[in-house]
N, C-alpha and C positions, 0 to 999 in steps of 0.2 A: 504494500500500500504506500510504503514511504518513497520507495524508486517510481512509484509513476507518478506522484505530486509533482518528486522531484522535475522529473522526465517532463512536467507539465507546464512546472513555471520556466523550466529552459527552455522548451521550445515558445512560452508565452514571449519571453523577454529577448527571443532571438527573432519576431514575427515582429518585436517595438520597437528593436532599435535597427528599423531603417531611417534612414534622416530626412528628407524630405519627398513630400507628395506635389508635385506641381500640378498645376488646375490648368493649365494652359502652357500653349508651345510661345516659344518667342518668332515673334517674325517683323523683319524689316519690311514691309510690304505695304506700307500705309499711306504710298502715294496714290500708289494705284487702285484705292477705294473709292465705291464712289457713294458721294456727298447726296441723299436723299431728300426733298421738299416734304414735309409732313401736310404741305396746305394744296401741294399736287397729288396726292395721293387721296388725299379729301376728297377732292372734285373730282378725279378718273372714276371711284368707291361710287361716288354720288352719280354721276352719268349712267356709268356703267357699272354693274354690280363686279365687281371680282379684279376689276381692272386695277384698282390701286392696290390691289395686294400682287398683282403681276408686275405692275411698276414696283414694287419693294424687292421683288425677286423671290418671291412663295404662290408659286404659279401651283402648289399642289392645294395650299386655300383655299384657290378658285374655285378648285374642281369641288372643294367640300361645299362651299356656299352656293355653287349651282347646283350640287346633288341636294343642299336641303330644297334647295327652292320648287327643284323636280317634288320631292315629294311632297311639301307643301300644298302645289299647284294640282298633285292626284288625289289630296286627298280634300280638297276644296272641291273639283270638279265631282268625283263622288257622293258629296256628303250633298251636293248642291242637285243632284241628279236623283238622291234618294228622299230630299223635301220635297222635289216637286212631285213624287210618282206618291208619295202618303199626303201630301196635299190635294192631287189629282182624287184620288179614293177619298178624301172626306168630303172634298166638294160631294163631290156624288152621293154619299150616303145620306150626307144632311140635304139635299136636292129635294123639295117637295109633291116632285114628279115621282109619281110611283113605277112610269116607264125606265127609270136608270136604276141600274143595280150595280153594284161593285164586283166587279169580274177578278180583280186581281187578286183583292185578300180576302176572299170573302170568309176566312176560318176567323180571324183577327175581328177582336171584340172593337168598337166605336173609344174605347180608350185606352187601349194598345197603338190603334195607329196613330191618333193625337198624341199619343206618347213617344212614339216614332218618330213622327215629325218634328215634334220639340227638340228630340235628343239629335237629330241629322243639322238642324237650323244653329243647334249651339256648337255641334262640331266645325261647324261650317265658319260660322263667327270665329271661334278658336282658329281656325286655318286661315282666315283673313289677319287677326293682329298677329298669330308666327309669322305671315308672309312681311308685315310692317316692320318686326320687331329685328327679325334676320335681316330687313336692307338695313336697319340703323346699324345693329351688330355687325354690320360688313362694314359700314361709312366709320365708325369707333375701331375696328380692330386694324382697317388699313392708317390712319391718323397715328395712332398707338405703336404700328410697328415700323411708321418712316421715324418716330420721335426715336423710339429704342433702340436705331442703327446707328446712331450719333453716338452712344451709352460706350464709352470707354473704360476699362477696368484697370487696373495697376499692374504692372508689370512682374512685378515681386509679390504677386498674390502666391501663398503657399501652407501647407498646413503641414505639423511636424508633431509625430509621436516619438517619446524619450521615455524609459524606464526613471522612476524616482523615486530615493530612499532614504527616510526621514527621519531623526530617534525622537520618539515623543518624553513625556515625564518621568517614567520609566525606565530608560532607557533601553526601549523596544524598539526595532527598527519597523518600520511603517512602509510597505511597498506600494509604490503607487505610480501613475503613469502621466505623464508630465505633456497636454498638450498645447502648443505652440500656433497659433496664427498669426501671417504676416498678410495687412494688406494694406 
């Protein structure tokens, strides 16, 4: 039991004392960046959906905010196609002509389908403010990521684990692990 504690804190204290973790590579390359408008990115966002995150250089954003919009737009047309065929069937039912009879649902009780119809009309509404909510969310996230390419970090950013051994009142040594950020 004692040789593999041992065995445990040497391989602990041989896994800490590497010396530093760098977060990033150095590169001289900072002429040839290029200097992004956060208020042109605005307006391409705002014209055209996706476009100011293609002007940022995250042309795979685009493809996410057209793919919500795709489904957005299916499930608008849907929801918009199933109030009109339960509103169609109520017209009729409440119809004071006794010549019209409801053909489509005729099993569905007269508050089931007004229940139908409400639930397709609020989904429908719901698919309307997503549609609103994802152009702002596209017009806020392309603004957001020309500001953040400007966002320079320190050079000497790095983080450093060290073994550290302490004597308390006692004169017990105290193991402990010592760590280091530089930024």
């Amino acid at each position: 039991m004692f040789l593999i504690k041992r065995l445990s804190y040497t391989l602990l204290l041989i896994i800490l004392s590497c010396n530093m973790i760098f977060s990033q590579k150095k590169s001289n390359n900072n002429v040839n960046s290029k200097i992004l408008n956060p208020k042109k990115a605005t307006i391409y966002s705002a014209i055209l959906p996706g476009a100011g995150q293609i002007y940022n250089g995250k042309i795979w954003k685009s493809a996410i905010i057209y793919a919500g919009f795709a489904g957005i737009t299916y499930g608008f047309i849907y929801n918009q196609n199933q109030l009109k065929n339960y509103q169609k069937a109520l017209d009729v039912r409440f119809d004071t002509l006794s010549s019209t009879v409801d053909n489509k649902y005729p099993e569905l009780t007269d508050g089931t389908v007004t229940s139908l119809r409400n639930y397709h009309r609020r989904n429908r509404d719901i698919c309307i403010l997503s549609f609103v909510g994802l152009y702002v969310l596209n017009i806020i996230d392309a603004n957001v990521d020309a500001h953040l390419q400007e966002f320079k970090l320190n050079k000497d950013l790095s983080l450093g684990f060290k073994p550290h051994f302490a004597l308390n009142n006692n004169n017990e040594i105290i193991k402990s692990i010592q760590v280091t950020l530089k930024f």
